[in-house]
C-alpha positions in Angstrom: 21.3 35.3 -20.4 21.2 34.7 -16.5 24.3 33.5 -14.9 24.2 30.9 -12.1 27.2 29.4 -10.5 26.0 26.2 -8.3 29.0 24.7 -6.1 27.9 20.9 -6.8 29.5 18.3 -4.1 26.6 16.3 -3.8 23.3 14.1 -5.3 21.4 17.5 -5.1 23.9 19.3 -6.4 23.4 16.9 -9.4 20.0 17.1 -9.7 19.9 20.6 -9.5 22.4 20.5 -12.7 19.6 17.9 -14.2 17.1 20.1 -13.8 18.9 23.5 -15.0 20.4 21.9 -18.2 17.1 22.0 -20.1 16.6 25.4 -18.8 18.0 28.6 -20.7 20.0 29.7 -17.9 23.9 29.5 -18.4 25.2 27.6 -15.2 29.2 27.4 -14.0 30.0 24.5 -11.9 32.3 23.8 -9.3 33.6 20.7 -7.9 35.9 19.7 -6.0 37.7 16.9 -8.1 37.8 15.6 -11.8 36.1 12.5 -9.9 33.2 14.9 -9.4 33.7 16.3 -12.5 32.8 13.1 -14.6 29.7 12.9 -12.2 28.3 16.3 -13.4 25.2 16.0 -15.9 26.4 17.3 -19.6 24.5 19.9 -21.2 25.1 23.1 -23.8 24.7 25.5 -21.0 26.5 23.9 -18.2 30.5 24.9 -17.6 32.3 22.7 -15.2 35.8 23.8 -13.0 37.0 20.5 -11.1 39.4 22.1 -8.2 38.8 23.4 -4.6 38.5 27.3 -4.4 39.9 29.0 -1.4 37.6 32.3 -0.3 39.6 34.6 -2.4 39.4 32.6 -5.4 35.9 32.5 -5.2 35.8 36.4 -4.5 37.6 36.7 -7.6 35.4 34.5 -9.3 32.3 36.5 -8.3 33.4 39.3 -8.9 35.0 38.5 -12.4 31.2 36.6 -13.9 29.1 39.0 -12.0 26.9 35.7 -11.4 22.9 36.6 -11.0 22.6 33.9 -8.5 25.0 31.5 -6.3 23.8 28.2 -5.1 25.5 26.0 -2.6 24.7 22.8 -3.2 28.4 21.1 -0.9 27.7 18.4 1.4 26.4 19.1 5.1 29.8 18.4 6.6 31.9 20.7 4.4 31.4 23.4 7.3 34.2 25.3 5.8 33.2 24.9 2.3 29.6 26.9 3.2 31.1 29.5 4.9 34.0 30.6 2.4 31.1 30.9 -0.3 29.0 33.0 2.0 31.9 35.0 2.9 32.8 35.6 -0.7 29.2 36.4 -1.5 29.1 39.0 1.0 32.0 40.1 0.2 31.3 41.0 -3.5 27.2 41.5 -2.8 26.3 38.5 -4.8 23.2 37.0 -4.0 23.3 33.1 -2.6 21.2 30.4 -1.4 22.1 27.8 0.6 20.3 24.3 -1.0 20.0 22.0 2.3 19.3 18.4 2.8 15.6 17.1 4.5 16.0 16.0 8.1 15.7 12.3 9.2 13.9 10.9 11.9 16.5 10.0 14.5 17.3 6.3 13.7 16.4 4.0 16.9 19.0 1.6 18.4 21.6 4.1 17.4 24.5 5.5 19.0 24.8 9.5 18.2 28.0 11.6 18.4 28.8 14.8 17.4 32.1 14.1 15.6 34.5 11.6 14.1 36.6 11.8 17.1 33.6 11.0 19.2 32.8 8.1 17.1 36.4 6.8 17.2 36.5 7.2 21.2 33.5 5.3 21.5 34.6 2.6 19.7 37.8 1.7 21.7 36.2 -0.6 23.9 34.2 -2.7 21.9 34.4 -5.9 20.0 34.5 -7.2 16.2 34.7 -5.7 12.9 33.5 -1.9 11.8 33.0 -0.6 8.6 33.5 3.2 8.2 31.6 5.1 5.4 32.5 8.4 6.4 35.3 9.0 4.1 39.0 9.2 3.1 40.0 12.7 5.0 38.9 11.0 8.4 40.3 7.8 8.6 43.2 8.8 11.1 41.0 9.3 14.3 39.6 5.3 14.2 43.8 4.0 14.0 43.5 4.6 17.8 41.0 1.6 18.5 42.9 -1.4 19.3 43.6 -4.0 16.4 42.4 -1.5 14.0 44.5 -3.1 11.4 42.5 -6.7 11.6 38.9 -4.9 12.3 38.5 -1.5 10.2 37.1 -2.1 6.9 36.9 1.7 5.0 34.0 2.3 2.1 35.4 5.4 -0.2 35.5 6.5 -3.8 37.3 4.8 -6.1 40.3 7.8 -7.0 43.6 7.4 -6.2 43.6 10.7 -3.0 40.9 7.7 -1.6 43.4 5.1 -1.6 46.4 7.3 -0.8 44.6 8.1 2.3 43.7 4.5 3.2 47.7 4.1 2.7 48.8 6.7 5.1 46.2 5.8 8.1 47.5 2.2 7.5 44.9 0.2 6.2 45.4 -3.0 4.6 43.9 -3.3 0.6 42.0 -6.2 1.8 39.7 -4.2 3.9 39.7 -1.1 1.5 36.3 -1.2 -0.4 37.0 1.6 -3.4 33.3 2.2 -5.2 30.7 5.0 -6.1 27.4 4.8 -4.7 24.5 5.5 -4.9 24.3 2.1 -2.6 21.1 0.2 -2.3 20.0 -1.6 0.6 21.4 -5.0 -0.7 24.4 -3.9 -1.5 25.5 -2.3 2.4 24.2 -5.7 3.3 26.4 -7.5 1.2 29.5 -5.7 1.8 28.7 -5.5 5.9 28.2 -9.4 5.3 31.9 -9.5 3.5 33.5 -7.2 6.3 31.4 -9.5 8.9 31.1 -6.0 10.7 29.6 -5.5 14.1 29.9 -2.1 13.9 28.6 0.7 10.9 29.8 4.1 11.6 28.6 6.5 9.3 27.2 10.6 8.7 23.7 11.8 9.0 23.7 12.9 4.8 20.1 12.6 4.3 18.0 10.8 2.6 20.1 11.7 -0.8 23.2 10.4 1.0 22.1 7.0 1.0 21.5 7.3 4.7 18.0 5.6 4.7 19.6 2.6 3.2 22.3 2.2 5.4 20.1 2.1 8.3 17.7 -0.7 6.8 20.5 -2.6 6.2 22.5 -2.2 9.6 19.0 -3.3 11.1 18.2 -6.2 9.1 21.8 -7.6 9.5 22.1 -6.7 13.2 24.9 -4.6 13.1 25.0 -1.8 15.8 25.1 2.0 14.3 27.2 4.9 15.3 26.0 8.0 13.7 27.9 11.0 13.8 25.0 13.5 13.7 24.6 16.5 11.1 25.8 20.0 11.7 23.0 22.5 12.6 22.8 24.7 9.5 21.4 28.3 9.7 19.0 29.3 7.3 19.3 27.4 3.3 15.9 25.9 1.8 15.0 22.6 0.2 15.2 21.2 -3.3 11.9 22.0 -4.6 11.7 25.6 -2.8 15.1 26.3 -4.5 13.3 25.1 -7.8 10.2 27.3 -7.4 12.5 29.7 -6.5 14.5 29.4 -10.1 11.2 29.4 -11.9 9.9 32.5 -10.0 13.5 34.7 -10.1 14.1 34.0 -14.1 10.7 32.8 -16.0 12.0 28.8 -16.2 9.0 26.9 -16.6 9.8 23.4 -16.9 6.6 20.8 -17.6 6.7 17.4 -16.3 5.3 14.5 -18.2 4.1 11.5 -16.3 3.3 7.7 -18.1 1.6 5.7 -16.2 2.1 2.2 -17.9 0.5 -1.1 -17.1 3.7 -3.8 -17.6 1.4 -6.8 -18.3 2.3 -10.2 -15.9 5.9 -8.7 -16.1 8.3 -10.0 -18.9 9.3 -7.2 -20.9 7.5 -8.8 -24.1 4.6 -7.8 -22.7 4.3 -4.6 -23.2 2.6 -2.4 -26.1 4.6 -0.7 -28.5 3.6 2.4 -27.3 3.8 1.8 -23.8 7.5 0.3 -24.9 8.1 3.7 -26.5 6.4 6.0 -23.5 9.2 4.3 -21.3 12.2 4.5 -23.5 11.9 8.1 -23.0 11.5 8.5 -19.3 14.2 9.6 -17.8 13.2 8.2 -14.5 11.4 5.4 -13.6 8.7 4.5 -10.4 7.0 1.2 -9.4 7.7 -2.0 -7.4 11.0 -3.1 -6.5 10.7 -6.0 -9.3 9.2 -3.8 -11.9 12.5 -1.1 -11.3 15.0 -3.6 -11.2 13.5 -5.0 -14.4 12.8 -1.8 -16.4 15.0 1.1 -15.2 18.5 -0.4 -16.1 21.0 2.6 -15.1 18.1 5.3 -15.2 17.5 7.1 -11.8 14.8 4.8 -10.3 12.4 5.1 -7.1 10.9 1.9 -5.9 7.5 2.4 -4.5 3.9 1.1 -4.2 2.8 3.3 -1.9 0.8 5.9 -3.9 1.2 9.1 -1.9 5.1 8.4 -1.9 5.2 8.6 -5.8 2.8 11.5 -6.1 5.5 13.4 -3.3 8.8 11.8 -5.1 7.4 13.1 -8.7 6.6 16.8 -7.4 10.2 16.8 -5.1 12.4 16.1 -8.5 10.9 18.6 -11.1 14.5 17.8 -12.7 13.2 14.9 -14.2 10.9 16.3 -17.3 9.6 12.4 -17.9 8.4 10.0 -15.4 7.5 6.3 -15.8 5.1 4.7 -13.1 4.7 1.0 -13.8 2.3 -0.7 -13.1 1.6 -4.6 -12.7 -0.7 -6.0 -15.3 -3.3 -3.8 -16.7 -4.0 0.2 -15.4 -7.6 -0.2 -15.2 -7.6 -4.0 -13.5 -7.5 -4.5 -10.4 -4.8 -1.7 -10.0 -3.0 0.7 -8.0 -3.9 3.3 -10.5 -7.5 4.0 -9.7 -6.2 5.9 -6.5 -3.0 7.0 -8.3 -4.4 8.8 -11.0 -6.0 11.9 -9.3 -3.2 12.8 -7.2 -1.4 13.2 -10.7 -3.9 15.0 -12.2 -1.9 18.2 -12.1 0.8 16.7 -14.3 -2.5 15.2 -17.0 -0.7 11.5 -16.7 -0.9 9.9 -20.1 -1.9 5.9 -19.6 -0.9 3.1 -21.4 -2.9 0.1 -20.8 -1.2 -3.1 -20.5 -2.5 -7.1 -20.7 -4.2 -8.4 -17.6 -3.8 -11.6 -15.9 -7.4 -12.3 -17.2 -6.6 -12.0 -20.5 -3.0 -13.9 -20.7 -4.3 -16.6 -18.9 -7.7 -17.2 -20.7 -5.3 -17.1 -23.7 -3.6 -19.3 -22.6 -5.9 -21.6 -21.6 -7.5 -21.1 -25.1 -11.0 -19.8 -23.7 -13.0 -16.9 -24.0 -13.0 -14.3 -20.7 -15.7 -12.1 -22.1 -18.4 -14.7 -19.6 -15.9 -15.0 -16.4 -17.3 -13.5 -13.4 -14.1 -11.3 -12.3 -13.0 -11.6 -8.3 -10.0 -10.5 -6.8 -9.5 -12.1 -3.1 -6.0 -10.5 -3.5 -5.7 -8.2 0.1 -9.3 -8.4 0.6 -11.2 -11.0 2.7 -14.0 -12.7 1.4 -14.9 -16.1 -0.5 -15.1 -17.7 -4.1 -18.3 -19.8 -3.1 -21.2 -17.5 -3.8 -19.4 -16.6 -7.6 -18.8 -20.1 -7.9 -22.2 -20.9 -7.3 -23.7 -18.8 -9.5 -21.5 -18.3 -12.3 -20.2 -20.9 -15.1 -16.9 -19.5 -15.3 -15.2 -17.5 -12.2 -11.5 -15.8 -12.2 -10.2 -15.3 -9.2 -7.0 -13.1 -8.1 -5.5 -14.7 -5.1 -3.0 -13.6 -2.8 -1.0 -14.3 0.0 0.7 -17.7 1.7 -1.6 -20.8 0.3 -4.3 -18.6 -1.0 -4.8 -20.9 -4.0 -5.3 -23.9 -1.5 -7.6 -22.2 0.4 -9.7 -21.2 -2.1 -10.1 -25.5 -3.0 -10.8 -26.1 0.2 -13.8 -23.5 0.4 -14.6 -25.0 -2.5 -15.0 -28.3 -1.1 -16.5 -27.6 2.3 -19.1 -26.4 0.6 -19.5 -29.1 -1.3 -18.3 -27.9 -4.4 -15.2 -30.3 -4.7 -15.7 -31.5 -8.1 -15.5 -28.3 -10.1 -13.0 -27.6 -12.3 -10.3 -25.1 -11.3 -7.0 -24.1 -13.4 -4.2 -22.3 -11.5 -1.5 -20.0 -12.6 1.8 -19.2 -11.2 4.8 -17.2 -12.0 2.6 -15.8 -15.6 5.0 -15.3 -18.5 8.2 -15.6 -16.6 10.3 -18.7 -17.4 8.7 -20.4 -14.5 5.6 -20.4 -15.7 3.6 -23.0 -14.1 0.1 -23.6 -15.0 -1.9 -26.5 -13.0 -5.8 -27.9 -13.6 -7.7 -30.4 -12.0 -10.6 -30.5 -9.5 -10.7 -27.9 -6.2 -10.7 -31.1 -4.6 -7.6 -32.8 -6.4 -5.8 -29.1 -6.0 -6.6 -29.0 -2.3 -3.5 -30.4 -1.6 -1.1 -29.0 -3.7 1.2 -25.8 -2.9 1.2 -22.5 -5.2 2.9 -19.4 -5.1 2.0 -16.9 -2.8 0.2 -14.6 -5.8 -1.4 -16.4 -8.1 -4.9 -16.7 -10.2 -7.2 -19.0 -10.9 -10.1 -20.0 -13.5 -12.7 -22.1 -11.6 -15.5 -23.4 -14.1 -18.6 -24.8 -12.6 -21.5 -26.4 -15.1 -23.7 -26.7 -12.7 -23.8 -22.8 -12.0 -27.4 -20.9 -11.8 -28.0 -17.8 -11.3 -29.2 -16.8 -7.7 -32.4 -14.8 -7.2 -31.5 -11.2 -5.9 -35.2 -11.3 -4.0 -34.4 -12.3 -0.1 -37.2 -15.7 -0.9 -34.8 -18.7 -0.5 -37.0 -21.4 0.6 -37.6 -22.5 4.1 -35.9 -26.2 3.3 -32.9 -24.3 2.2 -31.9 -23.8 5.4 -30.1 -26.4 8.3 -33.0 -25.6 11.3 -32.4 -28.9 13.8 -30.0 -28.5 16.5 -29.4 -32.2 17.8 -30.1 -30.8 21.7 -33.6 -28.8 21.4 -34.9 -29.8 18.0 -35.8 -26.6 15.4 -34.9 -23.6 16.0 -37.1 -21.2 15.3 -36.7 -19.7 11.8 -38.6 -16.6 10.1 -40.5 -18.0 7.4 -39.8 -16.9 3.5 -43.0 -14.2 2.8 -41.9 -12.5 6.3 -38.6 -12.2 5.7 -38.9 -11.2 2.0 -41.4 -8.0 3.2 -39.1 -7.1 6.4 -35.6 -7.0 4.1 -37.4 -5.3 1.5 -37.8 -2.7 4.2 -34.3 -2.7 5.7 -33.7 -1.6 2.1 -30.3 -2.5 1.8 -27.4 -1.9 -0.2 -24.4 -3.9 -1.8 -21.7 -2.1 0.6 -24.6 -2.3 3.5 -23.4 -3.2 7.6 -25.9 -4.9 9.0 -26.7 -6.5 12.6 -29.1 -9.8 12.5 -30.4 -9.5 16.4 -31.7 -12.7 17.5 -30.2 -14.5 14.4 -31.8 -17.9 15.4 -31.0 -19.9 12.2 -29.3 -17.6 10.5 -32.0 -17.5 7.7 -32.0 -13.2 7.3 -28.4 -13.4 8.2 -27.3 -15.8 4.8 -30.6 -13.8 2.8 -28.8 -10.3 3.7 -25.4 -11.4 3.4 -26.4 -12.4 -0.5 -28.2 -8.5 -1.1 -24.6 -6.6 0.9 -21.9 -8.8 -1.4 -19.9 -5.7 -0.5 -20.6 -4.8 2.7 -20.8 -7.2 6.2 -23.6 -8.8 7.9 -23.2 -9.9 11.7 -25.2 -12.6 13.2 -25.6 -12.4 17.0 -27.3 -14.8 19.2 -27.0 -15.8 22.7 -28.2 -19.4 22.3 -25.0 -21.5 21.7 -26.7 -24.1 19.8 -28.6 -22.0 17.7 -25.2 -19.6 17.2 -23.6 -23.1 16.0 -27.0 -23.6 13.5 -25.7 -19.6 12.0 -22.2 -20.8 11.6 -23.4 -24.5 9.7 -26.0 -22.6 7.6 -23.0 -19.7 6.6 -20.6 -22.6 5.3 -23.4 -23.8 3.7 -24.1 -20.8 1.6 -20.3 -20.3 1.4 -20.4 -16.2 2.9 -17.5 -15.0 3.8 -18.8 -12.0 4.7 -21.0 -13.1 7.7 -19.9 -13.3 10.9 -21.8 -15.1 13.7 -21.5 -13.1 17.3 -22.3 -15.7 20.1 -23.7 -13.6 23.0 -26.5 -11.3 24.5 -27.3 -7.9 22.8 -26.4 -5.2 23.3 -23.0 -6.3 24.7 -22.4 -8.5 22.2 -22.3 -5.7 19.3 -20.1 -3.3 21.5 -17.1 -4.4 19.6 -18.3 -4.3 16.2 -18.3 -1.7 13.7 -21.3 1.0 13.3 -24.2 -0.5 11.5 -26.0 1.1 8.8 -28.5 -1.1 8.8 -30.2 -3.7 12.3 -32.8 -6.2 11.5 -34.0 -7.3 15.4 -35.9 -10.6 15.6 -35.8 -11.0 19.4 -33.7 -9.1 22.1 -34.5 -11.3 25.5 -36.2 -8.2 27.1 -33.4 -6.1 26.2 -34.7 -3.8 22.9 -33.9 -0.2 24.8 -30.6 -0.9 25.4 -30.7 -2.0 22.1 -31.6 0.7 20.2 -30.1 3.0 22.3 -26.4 1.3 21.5 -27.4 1.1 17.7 -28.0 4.8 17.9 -25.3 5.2 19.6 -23.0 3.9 16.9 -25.0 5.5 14.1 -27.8 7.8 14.6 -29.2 7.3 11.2 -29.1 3.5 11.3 -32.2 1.9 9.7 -33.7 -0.9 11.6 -36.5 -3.2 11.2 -38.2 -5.6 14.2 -40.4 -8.6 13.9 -43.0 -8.6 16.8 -45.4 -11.2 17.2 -46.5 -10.8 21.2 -48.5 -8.2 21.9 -46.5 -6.8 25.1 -43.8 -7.0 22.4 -45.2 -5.0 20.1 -46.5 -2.5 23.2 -42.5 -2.3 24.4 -41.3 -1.7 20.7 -43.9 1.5 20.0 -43.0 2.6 23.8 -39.5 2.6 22.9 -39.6 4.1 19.1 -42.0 7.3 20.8 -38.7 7.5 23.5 -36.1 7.8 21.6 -37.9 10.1 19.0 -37.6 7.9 15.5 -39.1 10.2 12.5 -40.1 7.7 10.3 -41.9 5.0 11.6 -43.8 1.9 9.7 -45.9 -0.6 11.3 -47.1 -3.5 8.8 -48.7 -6.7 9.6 -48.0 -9.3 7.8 -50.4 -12.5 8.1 -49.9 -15.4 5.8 -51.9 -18.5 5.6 -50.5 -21.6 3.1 -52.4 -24.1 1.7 -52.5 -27.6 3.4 -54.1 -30.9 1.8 -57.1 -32.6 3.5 -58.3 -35.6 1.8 -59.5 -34.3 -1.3 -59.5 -30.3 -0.4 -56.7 -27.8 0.2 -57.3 -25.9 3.4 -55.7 -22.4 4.3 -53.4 -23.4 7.4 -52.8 -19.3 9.0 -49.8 -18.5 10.5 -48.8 -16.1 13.5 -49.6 -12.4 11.9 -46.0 -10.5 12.5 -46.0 -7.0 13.3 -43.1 -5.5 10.5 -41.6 -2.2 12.1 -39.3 0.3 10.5 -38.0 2.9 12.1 -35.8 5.6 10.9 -34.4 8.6 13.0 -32.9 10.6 10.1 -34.0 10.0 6.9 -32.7 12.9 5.1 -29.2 12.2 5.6 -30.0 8.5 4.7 -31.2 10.0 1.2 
C-alpha cells in the first residue's frame, strides 16, 4: 500500500485528508498541535502525530516510513515550516510537493505591508480601535502603538498557548476574542461591530483562509484594512492539480455524485422523500445563501447562484464525493437549472424535482393550474396585459421592489381594473400571506419584493395570431392635425406576412404613424422587440396611446428622423419602412449596416417612391427581391346598391440580401 505523509496546518490540508480518506492510500499526518489534531478528518487509513518536527525529526521520519510521496499542505507564512520539509526531503531523496494557496486580487482601499512589524509601525499614528487576526505568536510587535491596552482587540484559537500569549503581550480578556473559524462574512462584521474597530489588520491566506470574507466585511462596515501581503513561494501547485496528480501517480479514481434538487417555496416540508434522502447524504451542500443556511446545518457549504461558480467550486473540491445543489421551487420551472445542468454533465447530475410556486399556490387557492397561462416577469421586462387579455386564468412570477403593484396598475391603465388577482408572499413560511381582490383594489397595497400572482379574467378571448386587427381598433385622431394616416388591415396583413416574422423577432416600424404594424408585430414577436420610430411628435404620442392600449411591453416608440433615430438601437432582424421623409438610402444603408441579412419590407404608393426604392435595392445589391401590388376596393352603400369604393394600390417590397444565412 502507498504511503503518503501530508504536513496538514491548514483548510487544504484538511480537504486534502477529506479527499484521501476514501482512497486506499495509507496517509500519516502531521500537525502542529492536539488543537489541530481534533480538526483532522477521521478515517481507517489516516494516522495523525499532533507536535512540531524540527528538520531532523522529520529526516528521521522520512527516512524510517520510506514515504512514496510528501505533501506540504502548512500555511503560507510558516516560511520555516516549508523549508525544514524540503530540506529533509532532499536530504533523504523523498519525493515532495508543495500544495499552495490561489492568489487574490489585490483588495482596493487597502494598506499593504510586507510584515507584522510593518503593520505595527504603520499603525502608531492613527486613531480608534484595531482588531488583529493574524495570530497568537505575533501579538508583541502591535504593544508598541500607543494605548494599545484600550484599542487592540486580538481574534485567535480558542487553546490555552492562544491565551497565554494574549497574557504575556498584555492584553486585557475583554478584548481577547478566543474562537475557531471558518468565519463568515456576518460574523467579522459582528465581532468588528463589538470591538467598534477602525482598523482590521490581517494575512493575505487565500481564499481558504477566510480572507475573501474579511474583506467584504471590513468594506461594508467601513473599517480601513492593513494587509500584510503573502510570501512569494517558489514552485508548489494547486488543490486540484495535486489531486489529478494523486489519481495519476497511484490509480485513485474517486467519482463525484452531484443532486441537483428543487427545495419547493423553501420550508423543509417541502421536499420529496427522495429528494430528502439525496440530501441527507451529501456531504456538501451549494445554493442560495437562504437555501444553505437552511439546509446545510454544520456540513461544508458554498453559497452561490451564480452558475459557472458552482460548476468551478464542484470540480476544485473532488474531496467531496456527494454534492447537493438546491434549487428554489421546482428544477424544471422557471429555474437556474436549465443553464446549470450541462456544465454538470460530466458528473451525470441526478435531479430531483421539487413543488413549484404554481402548484402550492393553485393548491392553495383550491383551483386547478392545468388552464393558467404561465409568465414569469421575475428579472425580465415585459407586461401581464396581453396574457391577461387573452387567457382566463394567468400566473404570473413577479419580482423586484413593488412588482406586484405594478403589475395592478398595468392592469388598470389598460382598463383592465376589475379583474380578479390573488397574491402570494412569503409561500409556506410562517409568514405566509396570501391577498385577493381586484388589480384595481390591490393597486394600492405593498407586497414583498418576490412574489406571485394568479390574475383571472372571464372576459378573456383568445387573440387572432393573423396581423388583421380592425381599423377601429386603433386610437388614429391627434387633437392638432386630425387622423393620422394609418395602413389599412388587408395591407398590412399581406406586408407582415412578408416580413415573416418570428416570436424572438427585432423589428424597426419606420414611419410608425399610428402605430398600427407596430402593436400587429409586437403581438406575432411576444419574445422579441419591436421599435416604433417616427419623427412627427403628435403622431409618436398616437404610437405611445395605441401601445398602452394594447398593453405591449415590448414596443418601444423612438421619436425622431431615421436613420439617426435607430443609431442607438439594437441590430434589427427584421424593418418594415412605411415612409422615410426622402431618406430610404441612408436607411437601408444603416439597417445593413447593423445586420446584413436583415429582412425588410416597404409600402410605396407614389410612383417617384416606388422609382427611388427599386433604384436603391439594384444599389446596394439585395438577392431576393419581391414587388406585389396590393389594390383593394371595399364595399360602400348607395341607396339601395353596394358600390366598390378602390383604394390607393400599394406597391409591397421585400427585399432580402442574404437569404441563405436567414434559412
Amino acid at each position: 500500500m502507498f504511503r503518503i505523509c501530508l504536513f496538514a496546518g491548514t483548510t487544504e490540508g484538511r480537504r486534502l485528508v477529506e479527499f484521501l480518506r476514501k482512497t486506499q492510500l495509507s496517509v500519516y499526518v502531521s500537525v502542529a498541535t492536539e488543537y489541530g489534531e481534533t480538526l483532522v478528518p477521521k478515517g481507517e487509513n489516516i494516522e495523525v502525530h499532533a507536535g512540531r518536527l524540527n528538520q531532523a525529526e522529520m529526516e528521521a521520519l522520512f527516512a524510517g516510513a520510506r514515504f512514496s510521496l510528501v505533501v506540504d499542505a502548512t500555511h503560507p507564512f510558516a516560511k520555516e515550516v516549508t523549508q525544514n520539509i524540503a530540506a529533509a526531503a532532499r536530504a533523504t531523496g523523498t519525493e515532495m510537493v508543495r500544495l499552495v494557496r490561489e492568489a487574490e486580487d489585490m483588495a482596493q482601499d487597502a494598506t499593504y505591508v510586507a510584515s507584522i512589524l510593518e503593520a505595527a509601525e504603520c499603525l502608531k499614528g492613527t486613531a480608534g480601535n484595531i482588531l488583529l487576526t493574524t495570530g497568537s505568536k505575533e501579538l508583541l510587535p502591535f504593544t508598541g502603538i500607543p494605548n494599545y491596552q484600550e484599542r487592540v482587540y486580538a481574534r485567535v484559537l480558542p487553546m490555552k498557548s492562544s491565551l497565554d500569549a494574549c497574557a504575556a503581550a498584555g492584553i486585557p480578556p475583554a478584548h481577547i476574542i478566543a474562537m475557531q473559524g471558518p468565519f463568515t462574512e456576518e460574523m467579522n462584521r459582528a465581532i468588528l461591530r463589538m470591538a467598534e474597530a477602525k482598523y482590521l489588520v490581517t494575512k493575505d491566506a487565500g481564499p481558504s483562509g477566510g480572507f475573501a470574507e474579511k474583506l467584504e466585511a471590513a468594506r461594508k462596515e467601513r473599517v480601513k484594512l492593513i494587509i500584510i501581503g503573502r510570501p512569494q513561494e517558489q514552485g508548489g501547485i494547486g488543490f486540484a492539480a495535486l489531486v489529478q496528480l494523486l489519481q495519476a501517480r497511484f490509480g485513485v479514481a474517486v467519482q463525484q455524485r452531484v443532486s441537483v434538487i428543487g427545495i419547493g417555496m423553501g420550508a423543509p416540508n417541502q421536499l420529496t422523500g427522495a429528494a430528502q434522502q439525496a440530501l441527507a447524504e451529501a456531504e456538501c451542500v451549494i445554493g442560495a445563501k437562504r437555501m444553505v443556511e437552511a439546509f446545510a446545518g454544520n456540513r461544508p457549504s458554498f453559497a452561490s447562484m451564480e452558475n459557472a461558480k458552482i460548476a468551478a467550486f464542484i470540480r476544485a473540491h473532488p474531496e467531496y464525493q456527494n454534492i447537493a445543489v438546491l434549487m428554489s421551487g421546482d428544477v424544471g420551472f422557471y429555474s437556474g437549472a436549465k443553464k446549470l445542468l450541462p456544465m454538470l454533465s460530466e458528473f451525470a447530475p441526478c435531479v430531483y424535482p421539487g413543488i413549484s410556486s404554481l402548484q402550492y399556490f393553485c393548491a392553495k387557492l383550491q383551483t386547478a393550474w392545468d388552464d393558467a397561462f404561465v409568465l414569469s416577469l421575475h428579472g425580465r421586462d415585459g407586461s401581464a396585459v396581453p396574457a391577461v387579455l387573452e387567457h382566463r386564468k394567468v400566473f404570473a412570477l413577479v419580482g423586484g421592489a413593488g412588482g406586484a403593484r405594478r403589475v395592478c396598475e398595468e392592469l388598470m391603465r389598460a382598463g383592465l381594473g376589475q379583474v380578479a388577482v390573488a397574491v402570494g408572499e412569503q409561500l409556506s413560511y410562517p409568514d405566509e400571506r396570501i391577498t385577493e381582490g381586484t388589480a384595481e383594489t390591490l393597486s394600492a397595497q405593498p407586497f414583498s419584493p418576490l412574489c406571485v400572482l394568479l390574475i383571472q379574467n372571464k372576459n378573456a378571448r383568445p387573440r387572432r395570431r393573423c396581423a388583421c386587427l380592425p381599423d377601429e381598433a386603433f386610437l388614429r385622431r391627434t387633437g392638432v392635425d386630425g387622423n393620422v394616416p394609418m395602413t389599412k388591415a388587408e395591407v398590412r396583413a399581406v406586408s407582415i406576412a412578408k416580413l415573416g416574422l418570428e416570436a424572438d423577432s427585432i423589428v424597426y416600424d419606420i414611419g410608425a404613424g399610428t402605430g398600427s404594424v407596430s402593436v400587429e408585430m409586437a403581438g406575432i414577436c411576444t419574445q422579441g422587440h419591436v421599435y416604433a420610430i417616427e419623427c412627427k411628435a403628435e403622431a409618436a404620442a398616437l404610437v405611445e396611446r395605441n401601445k398602452q392600449r394594447f398593453g405591449l411591453a415590448n414596443l418601444t416608440v423612438i421619436k425622431g428622423a431615421a436613420p439617426e433615430a435607430c443609431a442607438p438601437l439594437p441590430p434589427p432582424t427584421h424593418a418594415f419602412i412605411g415612409g422615410t421623409s426622402g431618406n430610404l438610402s441612408e436607411v437601408l444603408e444603416l439597417l445593413l449596416a447593423k445586420n446584413p441579412s436583415v429582412r425588410i419590407v416597404m409600402n410605396l404608393i407614389a410612383l417617384e417612391s416606388i422609382a427611388e426604392a427599386v433604384r436603391c435595392v439594384e444599389a446596394f445589391g439585395f438577392e431576393h427581391v419581391e414587388m406585389v401590388q396590393v389594390s383593394i376596393a371595399k364595399a360602400k352603400k348607395l341607396g339601395r346598391y353596394h358600390l366598390m369604393n378602390g383604394q390607393n394600390p400599394i406597391l409591397v417590397l421585400t427585399c432580402e440580401k442574404h437569404t441563405a444565412n436567414r434559412e
